[in-house]
N, C-alpha and C positions, 0 to 999 in steps of 0.2 A: 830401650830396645836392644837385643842380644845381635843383630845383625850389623856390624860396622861399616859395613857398603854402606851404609842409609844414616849416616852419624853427622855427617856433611852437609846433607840434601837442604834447601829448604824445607819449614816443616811449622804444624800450626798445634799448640797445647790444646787438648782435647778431653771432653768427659762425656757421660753420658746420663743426664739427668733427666728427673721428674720439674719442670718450672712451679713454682711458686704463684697461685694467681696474685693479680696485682692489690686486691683486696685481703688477701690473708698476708701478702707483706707486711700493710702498713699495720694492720691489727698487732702480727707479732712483733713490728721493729719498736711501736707504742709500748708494748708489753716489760719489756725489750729495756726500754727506757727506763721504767718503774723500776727496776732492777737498782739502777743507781750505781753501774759497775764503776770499778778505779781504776782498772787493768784493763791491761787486753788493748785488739783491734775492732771495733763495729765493722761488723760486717758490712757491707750500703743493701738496705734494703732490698734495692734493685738485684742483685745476686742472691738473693734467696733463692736455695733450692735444694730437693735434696739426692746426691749423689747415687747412682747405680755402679757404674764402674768408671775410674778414670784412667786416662792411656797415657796420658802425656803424651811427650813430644809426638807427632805423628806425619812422616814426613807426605808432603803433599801430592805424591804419585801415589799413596796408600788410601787417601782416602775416601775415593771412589768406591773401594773396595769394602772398608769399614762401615760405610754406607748399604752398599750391596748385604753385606754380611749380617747388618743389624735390620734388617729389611724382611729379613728369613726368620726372623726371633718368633718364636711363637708366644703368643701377648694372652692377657687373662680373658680377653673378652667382655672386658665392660671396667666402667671406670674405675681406677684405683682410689679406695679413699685409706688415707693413713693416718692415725691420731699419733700428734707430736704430744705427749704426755709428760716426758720427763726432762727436766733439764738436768744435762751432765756436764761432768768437766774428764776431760782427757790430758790427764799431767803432760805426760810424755812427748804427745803432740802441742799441747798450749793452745786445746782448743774447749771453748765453750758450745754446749751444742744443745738442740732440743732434739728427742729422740721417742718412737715408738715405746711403750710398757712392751708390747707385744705385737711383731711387724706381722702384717698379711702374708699369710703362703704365696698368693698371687704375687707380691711386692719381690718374696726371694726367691719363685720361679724367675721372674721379668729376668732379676740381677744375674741370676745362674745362667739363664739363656745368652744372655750376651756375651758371660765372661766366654762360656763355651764357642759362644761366633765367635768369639775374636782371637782364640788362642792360636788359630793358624799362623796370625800375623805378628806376633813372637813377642809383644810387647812386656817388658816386665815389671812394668807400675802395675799389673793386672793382678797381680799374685799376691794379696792383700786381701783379708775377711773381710765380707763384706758386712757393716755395721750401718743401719739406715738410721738418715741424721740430716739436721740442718742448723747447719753452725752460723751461731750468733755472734761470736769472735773469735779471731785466733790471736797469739801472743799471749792468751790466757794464762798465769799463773797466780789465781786466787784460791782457796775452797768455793762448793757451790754458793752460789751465793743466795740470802733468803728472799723469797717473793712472796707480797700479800697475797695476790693472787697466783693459785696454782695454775701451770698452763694446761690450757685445753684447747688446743690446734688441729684443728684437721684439714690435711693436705689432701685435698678431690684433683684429680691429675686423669685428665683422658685421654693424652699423649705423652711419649716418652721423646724426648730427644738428644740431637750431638750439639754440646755446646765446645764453644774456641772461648778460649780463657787467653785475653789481650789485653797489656797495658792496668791490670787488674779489673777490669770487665767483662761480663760474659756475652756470648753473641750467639743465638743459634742458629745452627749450618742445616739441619736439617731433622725433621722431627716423626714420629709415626703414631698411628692411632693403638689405644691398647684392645678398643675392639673391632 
């Protein structure tokens, strides 16, 4: 956050995702498995999801507001579906991830509109391209690695929400419909 008055405050880590339903978790963590990785961190199933914008820190008089703000978002109007297609590897972050061939326009209106809500609130974790993705581990540092099976996931998503990332679990604060 650029504002140092707010550097002190208490304050809760913050993102804004698509959840995972709990039935395409356990398919892709199984998937997941077959892999056979040697590296890396497993993601827990349970935090499956996949990112729109994260804020970080956010301190807790803002976010009422971030709230407010993402409330105003103007949404596709019907459910999001998104094929996780590809698995990737992100060196530089050391993350393994599964990812769209090709993300819905809907999916990067959703992400744009929000970045836009929330730029009033100055935060500079925001300032990141947005790459739609749902990482299967981080600490990654292998090549991709080979799958019998290719993936073919699709994330049906008919709310967007703010999750609080605690303790390394995610918790959601509060969520909106996309139509």
């Amino acid at each position: 956050m650029t504002d140092d008055a707010h550097r002190d405050e208490p304050s809760k880590r913050l993102f804004f995702a698509l959840d995972c339903p709990p039935a395409q978790r356990k398919a892709i963590a199984q998937w997941r498995a077959e892999l056979g990785l040697r590296t890396g961190k497993p993601v827990p199933a349970d935090n499956f999801h996949l990112t729109l914008l994260f804020l970080g820190a956010v301190p807790l008089a803002q976010i009422g507001g971030v709230c407010e703000a993402a409330g105003k978002v103007g949404t596709p109007g019907q459910m999001l579906q998104i094929s996780l297609d590809r698995l990737q590897v992100w060196h530089r972050a050391g993350v393994l991830a599964l990812a769209p061939d090709q993300a819905p326009q809907a999916l990067l209106r959703l992400a744009y509109g929000l970045e836009q809500a929330i730029l009033p609130f100055g935060f500079e974790e925001t300032a990141h391209e947005f790459r739609p993705h749902l990482t299967l581990a981080r600490d990654y540092r292998a090549s991709e690695p080979e799958s019998a099976t290719p993936p073919e996931f699709f994330l049906r998503a008919e709310r967007f929400a703010l999750f609080e990332s605690h303790k390394g679990r995610y918790r959601i604060l509060q969520d909106w419909p996309l139509t």
